[in-house]
C-alpha positions in Angstrom: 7.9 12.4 37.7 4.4 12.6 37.5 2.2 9.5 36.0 1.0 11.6 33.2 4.5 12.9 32.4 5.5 9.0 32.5 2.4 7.6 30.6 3.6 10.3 28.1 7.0 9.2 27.9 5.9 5.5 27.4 3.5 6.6 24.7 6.3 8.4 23.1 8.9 5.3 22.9 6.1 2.9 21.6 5.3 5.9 18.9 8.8 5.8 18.4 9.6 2.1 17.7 6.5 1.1 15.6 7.8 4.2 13.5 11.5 2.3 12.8 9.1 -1.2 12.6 6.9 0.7 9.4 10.7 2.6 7.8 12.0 -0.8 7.7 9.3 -2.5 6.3 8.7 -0.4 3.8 12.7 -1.0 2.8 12.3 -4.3 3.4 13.6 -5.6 -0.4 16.8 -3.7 -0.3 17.4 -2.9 3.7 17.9 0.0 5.7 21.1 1.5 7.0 21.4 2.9 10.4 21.5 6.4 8.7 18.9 6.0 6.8 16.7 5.3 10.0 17.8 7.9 11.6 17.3 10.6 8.8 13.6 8.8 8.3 12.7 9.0 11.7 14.0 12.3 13.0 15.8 10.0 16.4 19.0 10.9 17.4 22.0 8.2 17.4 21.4 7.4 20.7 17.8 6.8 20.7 17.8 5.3 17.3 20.1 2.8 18.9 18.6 1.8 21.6 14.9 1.3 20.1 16.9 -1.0 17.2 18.5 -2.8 19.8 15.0 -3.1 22.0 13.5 -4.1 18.7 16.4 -6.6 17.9 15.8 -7.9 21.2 12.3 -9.0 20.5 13.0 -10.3 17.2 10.5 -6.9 15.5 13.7 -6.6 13.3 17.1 -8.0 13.0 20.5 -6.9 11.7 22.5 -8.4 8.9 26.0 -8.9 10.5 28.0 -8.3 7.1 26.2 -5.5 5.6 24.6 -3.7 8.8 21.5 -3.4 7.0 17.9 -3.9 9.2 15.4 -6.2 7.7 11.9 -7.3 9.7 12.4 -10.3 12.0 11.0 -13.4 12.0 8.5 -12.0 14.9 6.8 -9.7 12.5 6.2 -13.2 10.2 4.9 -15.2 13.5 2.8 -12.4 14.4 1.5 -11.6 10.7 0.5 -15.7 10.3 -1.8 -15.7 13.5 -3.7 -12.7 12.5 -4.1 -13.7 8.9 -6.7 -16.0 8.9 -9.0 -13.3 10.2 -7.4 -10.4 7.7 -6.9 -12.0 4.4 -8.9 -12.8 1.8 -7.0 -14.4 -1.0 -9.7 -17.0 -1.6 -11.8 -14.2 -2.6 -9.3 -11.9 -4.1 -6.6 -14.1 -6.1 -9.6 -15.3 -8.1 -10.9 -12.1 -9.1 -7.2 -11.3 -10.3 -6.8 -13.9 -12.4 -10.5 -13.6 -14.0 -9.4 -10.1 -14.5 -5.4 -11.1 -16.2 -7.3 -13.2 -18.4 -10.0 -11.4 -19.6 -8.4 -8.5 -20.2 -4.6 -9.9 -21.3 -2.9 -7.3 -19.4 -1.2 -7.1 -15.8 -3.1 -7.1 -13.2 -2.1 -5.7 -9.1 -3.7 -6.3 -5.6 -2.8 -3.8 -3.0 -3.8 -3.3 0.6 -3.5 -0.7 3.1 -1.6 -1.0 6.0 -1.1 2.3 7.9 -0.1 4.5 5.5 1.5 2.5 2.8 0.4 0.0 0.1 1.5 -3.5 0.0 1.4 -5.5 -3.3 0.1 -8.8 -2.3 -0.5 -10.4 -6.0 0.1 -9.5 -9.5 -0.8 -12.2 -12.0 -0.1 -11.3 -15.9 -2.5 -12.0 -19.2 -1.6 -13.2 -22.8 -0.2 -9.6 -23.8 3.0 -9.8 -24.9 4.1 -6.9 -23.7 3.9 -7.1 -19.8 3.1 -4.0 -17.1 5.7 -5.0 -14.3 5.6 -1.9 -12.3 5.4 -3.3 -9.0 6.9 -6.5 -7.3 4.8 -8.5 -4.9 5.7 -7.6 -1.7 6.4 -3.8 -2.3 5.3 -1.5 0.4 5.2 2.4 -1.3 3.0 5.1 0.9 -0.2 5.6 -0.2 -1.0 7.9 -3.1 2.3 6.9 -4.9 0.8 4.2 -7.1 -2.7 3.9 -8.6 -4.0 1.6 -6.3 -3.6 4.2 -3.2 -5.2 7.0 -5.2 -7.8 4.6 -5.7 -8.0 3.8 -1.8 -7.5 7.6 -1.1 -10.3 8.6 -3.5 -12.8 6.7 -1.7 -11.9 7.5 1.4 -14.6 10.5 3.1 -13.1 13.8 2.6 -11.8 14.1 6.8 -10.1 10.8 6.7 -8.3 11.6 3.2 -7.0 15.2 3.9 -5.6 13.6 7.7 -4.1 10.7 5.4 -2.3 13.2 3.0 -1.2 15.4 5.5 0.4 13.0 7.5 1.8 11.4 3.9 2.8 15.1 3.1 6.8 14.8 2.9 6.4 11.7 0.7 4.1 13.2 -1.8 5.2 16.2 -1.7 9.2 15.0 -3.1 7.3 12.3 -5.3 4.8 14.8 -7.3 6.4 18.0 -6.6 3.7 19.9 -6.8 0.6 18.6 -4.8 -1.9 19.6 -7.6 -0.9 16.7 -9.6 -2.4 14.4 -7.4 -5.4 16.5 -5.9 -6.4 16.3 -9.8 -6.0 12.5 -10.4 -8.1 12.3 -7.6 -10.7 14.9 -8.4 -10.6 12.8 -11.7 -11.2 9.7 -9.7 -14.4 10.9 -8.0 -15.7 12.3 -11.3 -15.2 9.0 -13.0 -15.4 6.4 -10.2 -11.7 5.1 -11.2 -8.2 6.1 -11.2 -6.3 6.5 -14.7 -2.9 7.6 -14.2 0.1 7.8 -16.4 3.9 6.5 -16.1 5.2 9.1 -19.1 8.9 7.3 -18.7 7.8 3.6 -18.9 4.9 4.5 -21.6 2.3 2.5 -19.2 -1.4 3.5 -18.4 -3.1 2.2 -15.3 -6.9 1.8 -14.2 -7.6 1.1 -10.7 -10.4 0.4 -8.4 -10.5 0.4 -4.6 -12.4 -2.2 -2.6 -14.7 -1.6 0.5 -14.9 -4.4 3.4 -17.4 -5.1 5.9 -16.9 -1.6 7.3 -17.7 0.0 3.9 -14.4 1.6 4.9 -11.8 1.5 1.2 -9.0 -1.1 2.5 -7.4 -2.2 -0.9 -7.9 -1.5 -4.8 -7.2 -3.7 -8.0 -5.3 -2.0 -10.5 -4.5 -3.4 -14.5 -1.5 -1.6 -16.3 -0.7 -1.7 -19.7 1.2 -0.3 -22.3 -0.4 3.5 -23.1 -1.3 2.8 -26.3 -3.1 -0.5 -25.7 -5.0 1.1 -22.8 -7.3 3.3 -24.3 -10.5 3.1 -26.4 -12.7 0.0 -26.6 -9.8 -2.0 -25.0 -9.8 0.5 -22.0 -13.7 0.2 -21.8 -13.8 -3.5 -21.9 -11.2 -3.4 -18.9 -13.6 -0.9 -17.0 -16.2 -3.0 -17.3 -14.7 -6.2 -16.3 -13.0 -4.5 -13.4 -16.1 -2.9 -12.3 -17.9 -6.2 -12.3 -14.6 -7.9 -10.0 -14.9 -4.6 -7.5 -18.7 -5.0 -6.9 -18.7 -8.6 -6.5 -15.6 -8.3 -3.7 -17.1 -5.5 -1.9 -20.8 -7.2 -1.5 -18.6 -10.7 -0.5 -16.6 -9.0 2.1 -19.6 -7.8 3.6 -21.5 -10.6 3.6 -17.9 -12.1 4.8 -17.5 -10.1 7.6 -21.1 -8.8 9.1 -20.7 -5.8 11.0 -21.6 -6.4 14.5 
């Protein structure tokens, strides 16, 4: 066996396992059964085995002993705690949430990108009545499901979102049906610098904005939701602007934040 052929092999098994590490996360909630892996990642039984149990190993993932179900393992958690003080910026972005669930009475979501999917980090709720809970904290859905990844996707340059979509193909694709759908809320987005999108079966309306970091590369978006009939008009306007006031003040933080270097 040739060093290429074995470089390629070992390329191939780390490809592989971080691809059971993202299906599992983004089941974290509920679980994943073995099946389920192996239909979402194409691996035989064999191979899907052995990765989990590699993965096991190094505490990446564990397995629940009654229900068989994979979760993340407490790795992932030590791993995700020594990076964050150089990734997260929740004393920049909780603030602006809760300015904007205030001012605007409505609910309000923080999403970021990681890979290909967007995690809910925050969602804080105003003095409407009537609240927007379409999304948990903690939810990971690919991007371009929700309103805060056609935000991110919108913003992206034109390369970097046709690569994103493509590789996403499969999960828009059974989510929209018909990939027109989206290309238009997008197209809409660039037209109008924000995401509106409908839930027709829930009767809510969302707005979302992404956010740019040092990089001026989209990384996350803020999104409000409410009720279709409340977000609209002058209501809908004043949100706009409040959000658009939150977005601009983020992105010129971040980048003072973070200097490119």
């Amino acid at each position: 066996m040739t060093n290429s052929t074995v470089n390629q092999s070992g390329t191939q098994s780390i490809d592989r396992a971080v691809n059971i590490i993202n299906i599992i996360a983004q089941n974290h909630a509920a679980g994943t059964s073995f099946s389920e892996l192996m239909t979402q990642s194409g691996l035989t039984r064999p191979t899907a085995r052995r990765l989990a149990q590699a993965l096991i190993q190094h505490d990446f993932i564990k397995q629940d002993t009654k229900s068989r179900l994979f979760f993340l393992g407490p790795r992932i958690c030590e791993l995700g705690l020594m990076v964050l003080p150089s990734f997260d910026f929740e004393e920049l972005y909780h603030p602006a949430v809760m300015r904007l669930a205030k001012g605007s009475g409505d609910t309000v979501f923080f999403n970021r990108l990681t890979g290909n999917t967007m995690t809910c980090l925050v969602r804080e709720s105003g003095d409407f009545p009537v609240k927007a809970f379409v999304l948990d904290v903690g939810i990971q859905r690919t991007i371009g499901l929700g309103a805060g990844g056609l935000a991110v996707l919108a913003d992206m340059t034109p390369d970097i979102r046709e690569r994103m979509i493509a590789k996403n193909q499969d999960a828009l694709e059974d989510f929209y049906g018909d990939e027109s759908v989206m290309n238009r809320i997008i197209e809409n987005a660039l037209d109008r610098g924000y995401v509106c999108r409908e839930v027709p079966e829930l009767g809510i309306r969302t707005i979302a904005m992404a956010i740019r970091d040092s990089l001026n590369q989209p990384f996350a978006a803020i999104s409000v939701s409410s009720i279709s009939g409340r977000m609209q008009g002058a209501h809908k306007d004043d949100v706009l602007s409040l959000l658009r006031e939150e977005i601009l003040s983020l992105n010129e933080r971040l980048r003072q934040s973070r200097p490119v270097v």
